[in-house]
The first five atom37 places (N, CA, C, CB, O) and aatype in JSON, in Angstrom:
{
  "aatype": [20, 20, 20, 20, 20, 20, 20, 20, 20, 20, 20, 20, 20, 20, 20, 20, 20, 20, 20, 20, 20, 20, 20, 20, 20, 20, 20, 20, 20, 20, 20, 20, 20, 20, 20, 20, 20, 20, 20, 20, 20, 20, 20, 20, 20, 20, 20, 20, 20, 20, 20, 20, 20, 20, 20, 20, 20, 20, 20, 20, 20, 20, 20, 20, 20, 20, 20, 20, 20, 20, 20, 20, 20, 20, 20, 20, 20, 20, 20, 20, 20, 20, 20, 20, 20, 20, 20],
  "atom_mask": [
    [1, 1, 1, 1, 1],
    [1, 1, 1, 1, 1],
    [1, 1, 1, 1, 1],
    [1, 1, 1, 1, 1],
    [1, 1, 1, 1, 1],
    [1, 1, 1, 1, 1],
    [1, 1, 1, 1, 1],
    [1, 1, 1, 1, 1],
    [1, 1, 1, 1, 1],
    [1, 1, 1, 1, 1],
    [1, 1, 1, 1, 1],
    [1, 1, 1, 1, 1],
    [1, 1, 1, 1, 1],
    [1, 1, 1, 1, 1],
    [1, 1, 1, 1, 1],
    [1, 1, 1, 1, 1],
    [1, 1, 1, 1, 1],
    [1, 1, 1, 1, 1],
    [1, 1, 1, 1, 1],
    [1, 1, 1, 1, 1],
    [1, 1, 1, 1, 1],
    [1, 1, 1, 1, 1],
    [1, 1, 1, 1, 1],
    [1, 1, 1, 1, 1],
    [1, 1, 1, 1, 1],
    [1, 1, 1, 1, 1],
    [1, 1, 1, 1, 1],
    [1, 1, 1, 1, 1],
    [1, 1, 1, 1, 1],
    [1, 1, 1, 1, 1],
    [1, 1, 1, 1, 1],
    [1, 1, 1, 1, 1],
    [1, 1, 1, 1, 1],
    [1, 1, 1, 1, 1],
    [1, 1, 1, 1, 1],
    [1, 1, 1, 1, 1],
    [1, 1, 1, 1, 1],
    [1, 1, 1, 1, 1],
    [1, 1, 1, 1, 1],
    [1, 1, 1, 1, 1],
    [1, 1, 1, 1, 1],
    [1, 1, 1, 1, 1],
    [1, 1, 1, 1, 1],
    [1, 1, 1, 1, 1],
    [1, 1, 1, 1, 1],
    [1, 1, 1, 1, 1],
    [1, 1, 1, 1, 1],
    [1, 1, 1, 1, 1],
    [1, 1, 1, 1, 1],
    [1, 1, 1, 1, 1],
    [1, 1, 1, 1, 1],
    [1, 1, 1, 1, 1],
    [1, 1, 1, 1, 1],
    [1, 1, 1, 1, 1],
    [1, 1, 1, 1, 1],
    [1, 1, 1, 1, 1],
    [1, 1, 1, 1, 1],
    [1, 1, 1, 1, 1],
    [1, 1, 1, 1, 1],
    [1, 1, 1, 1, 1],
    [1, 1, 1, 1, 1],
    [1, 1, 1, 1, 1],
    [1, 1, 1, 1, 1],
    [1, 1, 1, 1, 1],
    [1, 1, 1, 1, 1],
    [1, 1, 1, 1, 1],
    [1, 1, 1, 1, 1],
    [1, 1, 1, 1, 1],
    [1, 1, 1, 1, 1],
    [1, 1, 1, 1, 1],
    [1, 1, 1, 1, 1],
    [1, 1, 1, 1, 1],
    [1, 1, 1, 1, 1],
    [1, 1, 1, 1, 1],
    [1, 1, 1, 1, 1],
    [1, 1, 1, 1, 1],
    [1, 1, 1, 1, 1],
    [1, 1, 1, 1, 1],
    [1, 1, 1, 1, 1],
    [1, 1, 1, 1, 1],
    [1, 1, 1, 1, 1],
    [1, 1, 1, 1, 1],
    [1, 1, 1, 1, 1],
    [1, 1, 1, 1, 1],
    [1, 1, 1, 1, 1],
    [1, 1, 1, 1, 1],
    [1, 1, 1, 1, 1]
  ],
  "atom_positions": [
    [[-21.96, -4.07, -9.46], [-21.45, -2.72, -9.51], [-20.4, -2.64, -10.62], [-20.85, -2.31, -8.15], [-19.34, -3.26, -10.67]],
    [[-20.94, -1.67, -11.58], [-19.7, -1.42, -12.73], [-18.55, -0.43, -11.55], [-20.45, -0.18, -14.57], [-18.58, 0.14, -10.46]],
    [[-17.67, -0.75, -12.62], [-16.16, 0.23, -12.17], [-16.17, 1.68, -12.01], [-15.01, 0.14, -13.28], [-15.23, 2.25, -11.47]],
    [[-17.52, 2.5, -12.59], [-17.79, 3.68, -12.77], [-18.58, 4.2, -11.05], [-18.77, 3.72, -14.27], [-18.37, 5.18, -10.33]],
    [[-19.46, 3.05, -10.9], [-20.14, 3.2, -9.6], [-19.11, 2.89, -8.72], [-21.39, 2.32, -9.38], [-18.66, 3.97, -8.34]],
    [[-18.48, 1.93, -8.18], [-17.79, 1.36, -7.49], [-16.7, 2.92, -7.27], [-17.29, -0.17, -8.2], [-16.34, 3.23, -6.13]],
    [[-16.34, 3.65, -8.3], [-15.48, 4.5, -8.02], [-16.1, 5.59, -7.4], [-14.78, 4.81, -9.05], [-15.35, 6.12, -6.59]],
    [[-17.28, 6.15, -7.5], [-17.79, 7.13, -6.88], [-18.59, 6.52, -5.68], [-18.57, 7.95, -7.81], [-18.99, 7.32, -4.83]],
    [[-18.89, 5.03, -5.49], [-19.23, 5.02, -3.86], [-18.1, 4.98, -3.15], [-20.06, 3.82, -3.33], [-18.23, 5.15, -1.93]],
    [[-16.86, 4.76, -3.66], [-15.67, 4.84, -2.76], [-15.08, 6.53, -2.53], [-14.44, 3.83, -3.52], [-14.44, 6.94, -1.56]],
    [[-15.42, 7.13, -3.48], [-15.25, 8.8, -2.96], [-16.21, 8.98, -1.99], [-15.52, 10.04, -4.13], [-15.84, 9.24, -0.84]],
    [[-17.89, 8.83, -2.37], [-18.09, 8.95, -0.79], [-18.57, 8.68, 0.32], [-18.27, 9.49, -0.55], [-19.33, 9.24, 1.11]],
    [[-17.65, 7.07, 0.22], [-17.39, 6.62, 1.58], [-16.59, 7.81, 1.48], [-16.76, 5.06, 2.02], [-17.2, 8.81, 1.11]],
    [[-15.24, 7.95, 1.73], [-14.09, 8.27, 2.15], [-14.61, 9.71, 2.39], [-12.86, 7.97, 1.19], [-14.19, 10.48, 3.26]],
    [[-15.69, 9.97, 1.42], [-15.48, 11.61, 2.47], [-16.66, 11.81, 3.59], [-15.67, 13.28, 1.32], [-16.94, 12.83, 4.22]],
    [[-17.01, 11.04, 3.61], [-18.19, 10.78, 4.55], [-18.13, 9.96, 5.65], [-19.18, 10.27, 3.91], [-19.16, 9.67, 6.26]],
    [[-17.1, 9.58, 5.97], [-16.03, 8.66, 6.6], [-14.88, 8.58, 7.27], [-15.71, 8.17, 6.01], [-13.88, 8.7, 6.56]],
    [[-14.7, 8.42, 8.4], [-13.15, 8.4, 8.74], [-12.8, 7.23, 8.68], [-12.69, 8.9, 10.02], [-13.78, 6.49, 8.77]],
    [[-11.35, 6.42, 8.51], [-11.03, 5.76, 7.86], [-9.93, 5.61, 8.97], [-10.97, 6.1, 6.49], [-9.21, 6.6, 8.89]],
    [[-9.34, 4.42, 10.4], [-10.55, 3.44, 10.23], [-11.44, 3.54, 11.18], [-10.24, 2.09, 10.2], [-11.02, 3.89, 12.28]],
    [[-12.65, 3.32, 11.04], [-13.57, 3.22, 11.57], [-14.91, 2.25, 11.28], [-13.68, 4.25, 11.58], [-14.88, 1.31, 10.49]],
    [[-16.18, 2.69, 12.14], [-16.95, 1.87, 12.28], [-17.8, 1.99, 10.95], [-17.56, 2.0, 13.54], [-17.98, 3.11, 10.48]],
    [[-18.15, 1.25, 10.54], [-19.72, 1.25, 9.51], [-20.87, 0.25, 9.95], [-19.39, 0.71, 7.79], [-20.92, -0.83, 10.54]],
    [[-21.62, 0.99, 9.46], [-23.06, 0.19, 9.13], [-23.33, -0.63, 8.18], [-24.03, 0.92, 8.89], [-23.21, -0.14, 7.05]],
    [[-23.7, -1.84, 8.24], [-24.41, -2.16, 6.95], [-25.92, -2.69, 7.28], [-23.54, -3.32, 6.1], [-26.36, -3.09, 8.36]],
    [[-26.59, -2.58, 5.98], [-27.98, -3.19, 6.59], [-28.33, -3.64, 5.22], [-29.22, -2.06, 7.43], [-28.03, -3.02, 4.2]],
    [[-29.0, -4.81, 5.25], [-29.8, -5.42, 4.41], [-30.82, -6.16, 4.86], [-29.19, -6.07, 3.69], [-31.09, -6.47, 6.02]],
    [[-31.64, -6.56, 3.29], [-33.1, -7.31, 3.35], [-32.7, -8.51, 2.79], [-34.45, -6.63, 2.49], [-31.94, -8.71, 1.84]],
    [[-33.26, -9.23, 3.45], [-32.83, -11.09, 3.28], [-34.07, -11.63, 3.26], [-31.88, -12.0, 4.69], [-35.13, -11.29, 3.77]],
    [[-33.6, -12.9, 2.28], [-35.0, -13.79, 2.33], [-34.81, -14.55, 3.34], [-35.39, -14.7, 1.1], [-33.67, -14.98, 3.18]],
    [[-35.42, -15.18, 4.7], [-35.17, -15.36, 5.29], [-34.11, -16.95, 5.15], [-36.16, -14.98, 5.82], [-33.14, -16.99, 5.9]],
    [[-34.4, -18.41, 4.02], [-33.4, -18.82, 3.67], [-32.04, -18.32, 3.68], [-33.67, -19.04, 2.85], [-31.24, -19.17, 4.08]],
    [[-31.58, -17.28, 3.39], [-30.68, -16.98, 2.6], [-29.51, -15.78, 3.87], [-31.58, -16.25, 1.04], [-28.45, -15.18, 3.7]],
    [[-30.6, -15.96, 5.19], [-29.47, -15.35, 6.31], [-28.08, -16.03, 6.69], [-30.16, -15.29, 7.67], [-27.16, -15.4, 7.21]],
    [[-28.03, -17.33, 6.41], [-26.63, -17.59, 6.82], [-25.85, -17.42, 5.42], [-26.43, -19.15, 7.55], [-24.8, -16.86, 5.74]],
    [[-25.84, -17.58, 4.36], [-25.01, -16.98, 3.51], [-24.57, -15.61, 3.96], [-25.6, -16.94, 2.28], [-23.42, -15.18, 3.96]],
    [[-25.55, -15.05, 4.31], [-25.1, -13.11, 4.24], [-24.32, -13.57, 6.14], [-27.4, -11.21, 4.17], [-23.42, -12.82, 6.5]],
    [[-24.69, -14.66, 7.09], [-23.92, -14.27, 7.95], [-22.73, -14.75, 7.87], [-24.35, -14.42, 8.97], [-21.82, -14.36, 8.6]],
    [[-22.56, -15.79, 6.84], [-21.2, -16.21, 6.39], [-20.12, -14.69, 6.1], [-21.48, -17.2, 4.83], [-18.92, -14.66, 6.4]],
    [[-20.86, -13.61, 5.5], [-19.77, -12.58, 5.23], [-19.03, -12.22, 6.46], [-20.34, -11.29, 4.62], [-17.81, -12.13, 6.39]],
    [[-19.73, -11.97, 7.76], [-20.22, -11.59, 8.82], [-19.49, -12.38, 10.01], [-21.64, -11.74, 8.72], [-19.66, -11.92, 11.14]],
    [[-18.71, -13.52, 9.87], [-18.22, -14.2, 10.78], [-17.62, -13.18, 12.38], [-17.1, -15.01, 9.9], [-17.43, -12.01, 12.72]],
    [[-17.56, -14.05, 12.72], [-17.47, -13.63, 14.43], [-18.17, -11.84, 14.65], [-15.3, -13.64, 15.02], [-18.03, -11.15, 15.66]],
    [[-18.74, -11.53, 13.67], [-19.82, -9.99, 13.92], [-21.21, -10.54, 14.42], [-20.19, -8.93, 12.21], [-21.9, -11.54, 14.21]],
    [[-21.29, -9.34, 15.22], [-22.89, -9.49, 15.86], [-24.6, -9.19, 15.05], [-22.84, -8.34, 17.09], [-25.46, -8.51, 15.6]],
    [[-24.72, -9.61, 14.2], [-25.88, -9.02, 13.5], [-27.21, -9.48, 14.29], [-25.9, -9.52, 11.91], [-27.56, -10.54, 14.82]],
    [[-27.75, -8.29, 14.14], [-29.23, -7.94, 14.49], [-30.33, -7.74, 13.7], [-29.27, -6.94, 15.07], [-30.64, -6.73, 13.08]],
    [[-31.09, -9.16, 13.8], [-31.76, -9.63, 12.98], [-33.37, -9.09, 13.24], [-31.47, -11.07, 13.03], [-33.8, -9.2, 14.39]],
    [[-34.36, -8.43, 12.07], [-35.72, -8.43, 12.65], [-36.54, -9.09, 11.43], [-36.27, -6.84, 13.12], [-36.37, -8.66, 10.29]],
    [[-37.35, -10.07, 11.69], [-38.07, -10.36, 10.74], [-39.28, -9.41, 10.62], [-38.37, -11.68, 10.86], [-39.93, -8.64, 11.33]],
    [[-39.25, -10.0, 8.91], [-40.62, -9.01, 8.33], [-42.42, -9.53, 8.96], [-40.6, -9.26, 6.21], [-42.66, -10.58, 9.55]],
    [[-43.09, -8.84, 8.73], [-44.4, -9.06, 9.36], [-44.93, -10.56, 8.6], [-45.51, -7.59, 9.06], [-45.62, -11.19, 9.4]],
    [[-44.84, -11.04, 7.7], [-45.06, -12.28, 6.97], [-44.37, -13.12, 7.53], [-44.8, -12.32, 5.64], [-44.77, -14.2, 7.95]],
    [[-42.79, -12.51, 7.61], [-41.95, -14.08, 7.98], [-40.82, -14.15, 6.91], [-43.06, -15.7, 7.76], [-39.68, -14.6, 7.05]],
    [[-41.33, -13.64, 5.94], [-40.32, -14.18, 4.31], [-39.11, -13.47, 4.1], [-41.15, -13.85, 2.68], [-38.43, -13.81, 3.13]],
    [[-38.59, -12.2, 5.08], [-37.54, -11.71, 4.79], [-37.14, -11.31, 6.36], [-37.68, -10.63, 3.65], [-37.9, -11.17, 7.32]],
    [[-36.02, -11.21, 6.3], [-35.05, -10.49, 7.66], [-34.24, -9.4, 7.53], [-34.02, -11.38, 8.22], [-33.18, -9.72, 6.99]],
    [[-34.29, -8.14, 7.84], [-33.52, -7.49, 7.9], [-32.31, -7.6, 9.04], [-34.18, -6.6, 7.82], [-32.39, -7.76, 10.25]],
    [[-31.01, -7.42, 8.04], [-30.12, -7.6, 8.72], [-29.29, -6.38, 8.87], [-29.58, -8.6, 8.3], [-29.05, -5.68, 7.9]],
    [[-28.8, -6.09, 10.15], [-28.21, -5.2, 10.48], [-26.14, -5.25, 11.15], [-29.34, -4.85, 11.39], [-25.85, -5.91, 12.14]],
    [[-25.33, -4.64, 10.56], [-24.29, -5.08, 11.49], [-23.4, -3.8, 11.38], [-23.52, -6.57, 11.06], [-23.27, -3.17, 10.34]],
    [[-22.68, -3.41, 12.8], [-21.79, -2.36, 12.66], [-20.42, -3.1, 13.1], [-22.23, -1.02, 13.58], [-20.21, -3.76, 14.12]],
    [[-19.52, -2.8, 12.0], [-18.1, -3.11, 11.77], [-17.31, -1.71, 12.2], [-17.84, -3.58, 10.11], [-17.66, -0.53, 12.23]],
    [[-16.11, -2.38, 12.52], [-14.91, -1.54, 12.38], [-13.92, -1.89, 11.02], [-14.06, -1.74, 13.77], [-13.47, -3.02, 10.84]],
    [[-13.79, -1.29, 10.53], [-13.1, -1.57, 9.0], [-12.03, -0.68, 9.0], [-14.08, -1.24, 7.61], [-11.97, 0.27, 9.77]],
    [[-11.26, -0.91, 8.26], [-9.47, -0.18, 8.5], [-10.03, 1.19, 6.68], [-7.17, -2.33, 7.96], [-9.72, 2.37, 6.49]],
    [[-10.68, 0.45, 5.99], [-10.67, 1.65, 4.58], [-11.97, 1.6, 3.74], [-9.34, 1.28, 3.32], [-12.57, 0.65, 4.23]],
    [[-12.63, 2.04, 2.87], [-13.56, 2.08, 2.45], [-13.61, 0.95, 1.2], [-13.75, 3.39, 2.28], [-14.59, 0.72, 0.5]],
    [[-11.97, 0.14, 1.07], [-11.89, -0.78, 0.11], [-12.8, -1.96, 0.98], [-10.22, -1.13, -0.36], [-13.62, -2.51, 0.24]],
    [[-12.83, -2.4, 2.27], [-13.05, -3.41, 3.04], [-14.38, -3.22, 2.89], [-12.45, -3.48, 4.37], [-15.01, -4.27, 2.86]],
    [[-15.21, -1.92, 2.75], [-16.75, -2.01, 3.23], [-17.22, -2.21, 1.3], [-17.52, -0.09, 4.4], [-18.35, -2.59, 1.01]],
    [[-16.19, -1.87, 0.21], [-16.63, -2.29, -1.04], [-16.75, -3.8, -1.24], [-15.77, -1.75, -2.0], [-17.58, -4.42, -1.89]],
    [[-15.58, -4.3, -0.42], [-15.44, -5.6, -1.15], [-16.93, -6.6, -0.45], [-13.6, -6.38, -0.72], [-17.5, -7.56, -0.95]],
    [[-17.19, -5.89, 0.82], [-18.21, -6.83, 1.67], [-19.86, -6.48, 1.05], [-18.07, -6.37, 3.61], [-20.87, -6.96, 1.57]],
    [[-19.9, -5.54, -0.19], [-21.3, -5.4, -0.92], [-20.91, -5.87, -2.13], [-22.0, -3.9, -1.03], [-21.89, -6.08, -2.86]],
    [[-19.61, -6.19, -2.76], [-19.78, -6.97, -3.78], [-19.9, -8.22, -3.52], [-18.95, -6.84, -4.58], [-20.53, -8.92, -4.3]],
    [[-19.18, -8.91, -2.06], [-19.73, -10.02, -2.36], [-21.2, -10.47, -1.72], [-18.74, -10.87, -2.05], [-21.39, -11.65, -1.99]],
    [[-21.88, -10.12, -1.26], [-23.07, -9.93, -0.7], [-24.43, -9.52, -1.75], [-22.77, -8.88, 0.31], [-25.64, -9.59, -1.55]],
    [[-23.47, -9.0, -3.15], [-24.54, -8.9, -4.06], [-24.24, -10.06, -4.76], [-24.65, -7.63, -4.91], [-24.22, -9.8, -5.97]],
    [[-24.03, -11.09, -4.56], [-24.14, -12.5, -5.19], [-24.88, -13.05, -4.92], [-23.37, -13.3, -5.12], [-25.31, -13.83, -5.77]],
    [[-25.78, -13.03, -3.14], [-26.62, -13.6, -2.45], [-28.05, -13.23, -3.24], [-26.43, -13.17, -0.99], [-28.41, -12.08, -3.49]],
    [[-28.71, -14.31, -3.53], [-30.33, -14.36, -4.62], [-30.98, -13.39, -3.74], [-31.49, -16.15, -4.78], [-31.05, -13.66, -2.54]],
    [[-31.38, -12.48, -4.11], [-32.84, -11.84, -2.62], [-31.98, -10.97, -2.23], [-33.53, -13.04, -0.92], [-31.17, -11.64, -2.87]],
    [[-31.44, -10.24, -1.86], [-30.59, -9.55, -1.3], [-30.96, -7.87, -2.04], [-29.07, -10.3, -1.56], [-31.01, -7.39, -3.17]],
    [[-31.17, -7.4, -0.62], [-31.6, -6.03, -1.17], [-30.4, -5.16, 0.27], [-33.93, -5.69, -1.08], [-30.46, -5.33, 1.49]],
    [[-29.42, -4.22, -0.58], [-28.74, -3.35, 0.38], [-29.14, -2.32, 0.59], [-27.66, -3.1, 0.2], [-29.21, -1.66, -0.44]],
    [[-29.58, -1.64, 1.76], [-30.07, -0.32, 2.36], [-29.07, 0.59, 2.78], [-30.9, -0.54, 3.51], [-29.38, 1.67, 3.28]]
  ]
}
C-alpha cells in the first residue's frame, strides 16, 4: 500500500466505523501459509474454511481494535505473507 491508498482506506475506515470497535477481517491463504497469517492473530479466534481442492483457506477473524491505525497496520503486515489475498 502506497501512502496515497493507505490515506484514503483510513478515511473510510473511520467513517464507516466507530472507533473502538469490532472489525472484520477475512482472507485467502494458501493453506501452508495459515500459521504465519495466525501469527498476526495471536490469542484471536479465526475461522477457518478450506477451499474445495484443499490448496487455500479462507480465513476469517472479528477483532475489537481501539482505531483504524490498528486494523492498517494488521493488512500491511499480512501483505508480506506469499499467497495472501485480502477480502
Amino acid at each position: 500500500m502506497d501512502h496515497k491508498s493507505i490515506h484514503s482506506f483510513k478515511e473510510k475506515l473511520d467513517s464507516q466505523h466507530q472507533w473502538p470497535g469490532h472489525y472484520t477481517f477475512k482472507f485467502i491463504v494458501p493453506v501452508q501459509k495459515v500459521v504465519a497469517l495466525a501469527a498476526l492473530f495471536e490469542g484471536e479466534e479465526l475461522i477457518e474454511k478450506s477451499s474445495s481442492k484443499g490448496k487455500y483457506k479462507s480465513i476469517t477473524v472479528k477483532m475489537f481494535l481501539q482505531n483504524s491505525d490498528e486494523v492498517i497496520a494488521i493488512y500491511i503486515a499480512a501483505k508480506k505473507i506469499e499467497g495472501i489475498i485480502s477480502l
